[in-house]
C-alpha positions in Angstrom: 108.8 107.1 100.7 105.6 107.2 102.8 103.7 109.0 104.7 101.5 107.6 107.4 98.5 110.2 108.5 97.3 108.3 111.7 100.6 107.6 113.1 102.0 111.3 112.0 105.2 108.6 110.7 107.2 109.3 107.4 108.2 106.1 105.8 111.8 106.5 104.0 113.7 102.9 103.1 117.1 102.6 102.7 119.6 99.9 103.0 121.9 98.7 105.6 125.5 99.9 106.2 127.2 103.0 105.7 124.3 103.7 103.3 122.0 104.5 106.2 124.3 106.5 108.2 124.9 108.8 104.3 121.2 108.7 103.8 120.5 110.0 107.5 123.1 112.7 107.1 122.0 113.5 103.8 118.2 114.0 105.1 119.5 116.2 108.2 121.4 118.2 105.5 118.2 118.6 103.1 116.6 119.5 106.3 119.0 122.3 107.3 119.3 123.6 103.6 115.4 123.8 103.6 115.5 125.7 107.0 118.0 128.1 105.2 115.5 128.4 102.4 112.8 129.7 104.9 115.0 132.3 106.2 115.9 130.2 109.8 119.4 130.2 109.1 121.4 128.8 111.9 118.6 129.2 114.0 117.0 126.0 113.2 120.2 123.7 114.3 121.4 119.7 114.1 121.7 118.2 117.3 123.1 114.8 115.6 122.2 111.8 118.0 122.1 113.6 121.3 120.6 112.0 124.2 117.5 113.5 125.7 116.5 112.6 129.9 113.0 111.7 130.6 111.0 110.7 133.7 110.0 107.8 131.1 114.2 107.1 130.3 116.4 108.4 127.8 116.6 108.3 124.4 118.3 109.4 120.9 117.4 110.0 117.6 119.2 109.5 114.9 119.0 113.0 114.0 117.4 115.8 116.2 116.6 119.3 115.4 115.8 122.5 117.9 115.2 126.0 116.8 117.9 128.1 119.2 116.0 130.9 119.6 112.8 129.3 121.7 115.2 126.3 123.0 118.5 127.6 123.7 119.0 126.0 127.0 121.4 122.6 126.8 118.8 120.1 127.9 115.6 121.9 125.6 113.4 119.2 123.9 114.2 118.7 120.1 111.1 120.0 117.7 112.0 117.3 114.9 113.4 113.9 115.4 114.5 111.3 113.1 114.3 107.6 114.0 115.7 105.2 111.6 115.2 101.5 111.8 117.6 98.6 109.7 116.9 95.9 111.9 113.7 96.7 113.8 110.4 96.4 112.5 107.6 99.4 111.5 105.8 98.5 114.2 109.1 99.0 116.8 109.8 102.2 114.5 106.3 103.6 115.6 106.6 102.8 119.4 109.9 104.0 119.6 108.8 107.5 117.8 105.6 107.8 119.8 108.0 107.5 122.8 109.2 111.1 121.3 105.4 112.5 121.4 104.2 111.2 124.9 107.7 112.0 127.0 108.1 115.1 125.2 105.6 117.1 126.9 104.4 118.3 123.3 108.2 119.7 122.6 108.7 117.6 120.1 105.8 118.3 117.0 107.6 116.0 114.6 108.8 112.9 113.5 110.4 111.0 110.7 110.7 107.3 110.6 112.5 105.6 108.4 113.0 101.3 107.8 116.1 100.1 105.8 116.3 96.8 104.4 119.6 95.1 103.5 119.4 94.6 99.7 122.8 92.5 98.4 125.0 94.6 96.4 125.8 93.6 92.5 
């Protein structure tokens, strides 16, 4: 795991196939249990993969996250998204997170990146 400073990017690699989808559901669930651990409860809630509109396009994390009570409408920005990359490279990881800052209007505070390398199983 890294974490980049400048680019505000958290470096997590992982490996190709259904071990990226488990370790993306398994970071959205250390996410919500740490939310619970703050006291949030269900406030602080997975939106999975949903799409959000822009005047720049549309786009989906792999995992998004909105607390209810300031965002409650259908269409609010996400606060946290999580982008995960197998195939692309950082460099694609970054623009396509810093798409999340600049459409966002400032809704969306954070992001996690993550690149995934295929590594052959024994």
């Amino acid at each position: 795991m890294m974490y980049l400073n400048y680019e505000q990017a958290l470096i997590v690699k992982i490996m190709l196939g259904s071990t990226h989808e488990v370790a993306n559901r398994a970071f959205a669930g250390t996410v919500s249990d740490k939310t619970f651990q703050m006291g949030l409860g269900y406030n602080f809630v997975d939106m999975g993969a949903t799409t959000i509109l822009a005047p720049g396009g549309r786009k989906e994390g792999d995992s998004t996250f909105k607390p209810l009570e300031f965002r409650h409408q259908k269409h609010s920005w996400p606060t946290l998204v999580v982008e995960c990359g197998v195939s692309q490279s950082l460099a694609r990881l970054v623009v396509d997170s810093r798409w999340w800052l600049e459409n966002s209007g400032g809704a969306v505070n954070i992001r996690a990146e993550r690149a995934g390398y295929e590594y052959p199983y024994p």
